[in-house]
C-alpha angles and dihedrals in degrees: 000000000000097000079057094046095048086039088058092046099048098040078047100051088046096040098058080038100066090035095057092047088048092054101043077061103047086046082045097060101035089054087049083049093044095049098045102048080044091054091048095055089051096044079049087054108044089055094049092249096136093161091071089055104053088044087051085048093042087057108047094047087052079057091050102043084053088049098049078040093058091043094048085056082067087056143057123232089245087048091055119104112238099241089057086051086051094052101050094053090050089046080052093049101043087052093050084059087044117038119194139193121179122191085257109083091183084057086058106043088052099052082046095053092046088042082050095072096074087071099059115113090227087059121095 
């Protein structure tokens, strides 16, 4: 019972251990991703180039609409929260005004097929 007990404390101990380092990194990374498109957007601004804004804009929606894509696959459309229903129609219909094409068609056909589900008769 002891040799259990030390065995949970010490698979515990290195296991948060390696989570929370994990994790510093991961928060690390995204906040240096973060600043410096931030920063480039700034540096676009300030010098009136407002093309390379709303391109920076433009990708890094196009990241975030495949990731909330990738998170909607773990849930069912009854299971979504109506506010994550709201946005993506108003991501679809911001990008019906807007259409975009990158040089990536993979990246394209990924944002489509997330967009897509607003128009499934199952989606409010």
């Amino acid at each position: 019972m002891l040799a259990l007990l030390i065995g949970w404390a010490i698979g515990s101990y290195t296991s948060d251990h390696f989570y929370n380092k994990w994790i510093q990194r991961y928060l690390a990374r995204n906040a240096i991703s973060g600043v410096s498109d931030r920063l480039a957007a700034l540096h676009a601004l300030r010098a009136d180039d407002t093309n390379q804004v709303v391109e920076l804009l433009e990708s890094q929606m196009d990241a975030q609409i495949i990731a909330l894509g990738a998170t909607m696959r773990e849930a069912s459309t009854a299971e979504r929260p109506a506010a994550e229903a709201q946005l993506l129609t108003r991501l679809r219909d911001y990008r019906a005004a807007y259409p975009r094409k990158t040089s990536r068609l993979e990246i394209d056909q990924m944002v489509a097929a997330v967009l897509s589900v607003t128009n499934m008769p199952n989606h409010k």
